[in-house]
C-alpha positions as CSV (number, residue, x, y, z in Angstrom):
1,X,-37.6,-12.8,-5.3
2,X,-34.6,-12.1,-7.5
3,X,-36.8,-9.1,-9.0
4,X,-37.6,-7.6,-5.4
5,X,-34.0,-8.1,-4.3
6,X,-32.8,-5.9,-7.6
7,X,-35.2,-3.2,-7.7
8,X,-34.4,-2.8,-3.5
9,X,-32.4,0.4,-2.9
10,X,-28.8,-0.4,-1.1
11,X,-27.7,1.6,2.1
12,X,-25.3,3.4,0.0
13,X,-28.1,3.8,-2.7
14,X,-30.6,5.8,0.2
15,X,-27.7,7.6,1.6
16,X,-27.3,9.0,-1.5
17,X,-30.7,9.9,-2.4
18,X,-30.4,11.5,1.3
19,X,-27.7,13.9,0.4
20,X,-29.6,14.8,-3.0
21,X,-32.9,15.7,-1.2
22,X,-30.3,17.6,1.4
23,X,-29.0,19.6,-1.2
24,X,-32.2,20.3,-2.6
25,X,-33.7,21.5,0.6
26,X,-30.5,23.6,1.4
27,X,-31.3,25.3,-2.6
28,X,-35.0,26.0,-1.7
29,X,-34.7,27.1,1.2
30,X,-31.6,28.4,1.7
31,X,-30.7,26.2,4.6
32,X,-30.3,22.9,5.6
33,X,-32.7,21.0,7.8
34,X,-32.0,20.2,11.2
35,X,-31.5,16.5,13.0
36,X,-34.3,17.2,14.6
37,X,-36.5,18.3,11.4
38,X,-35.1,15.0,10.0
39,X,-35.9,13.0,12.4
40,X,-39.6,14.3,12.3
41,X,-39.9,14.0,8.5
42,X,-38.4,10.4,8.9
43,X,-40.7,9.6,11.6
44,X,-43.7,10.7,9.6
45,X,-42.6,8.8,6.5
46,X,-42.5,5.4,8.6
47,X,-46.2,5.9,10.0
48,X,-47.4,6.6,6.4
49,X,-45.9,4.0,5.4
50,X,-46.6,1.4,8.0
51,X,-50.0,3.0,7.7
52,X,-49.9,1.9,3.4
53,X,-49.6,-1.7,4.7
54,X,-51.9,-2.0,8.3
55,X,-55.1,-3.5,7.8
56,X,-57.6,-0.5,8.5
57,X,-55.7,1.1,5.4
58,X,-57.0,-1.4,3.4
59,X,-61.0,-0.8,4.8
């Protein structure tokens, strides 16, 4: 449990990451995304992962 708890990201930890993939976006494509476009992408990124762990996944 100690492991898991270790090799979890903090809030702080995603919020960075966050900005990094911001900035990243903003370089490639020369702007930032929008709240809505993140909202969408974070959206999509919960289903695929709560689709990782559902049981037809695993069919």
């Amino acid at each position: 449990m100690e492991d898991l708890a270790q090799s979890t990201p903090t809030q702080a930890e995603y919020a960075e990451r966050a900005e990094l993939a911001r900035a990243e976006l903003t370089s490639a494509l020369g702007s930032a995304p929008s709240p809505e476009a993140e909202a969408k992408a974070r959206a999509l990124l919960e289903r695929l992962g709560g689709a990782a762990h559902s049981p037809r996944a695993a069919a």
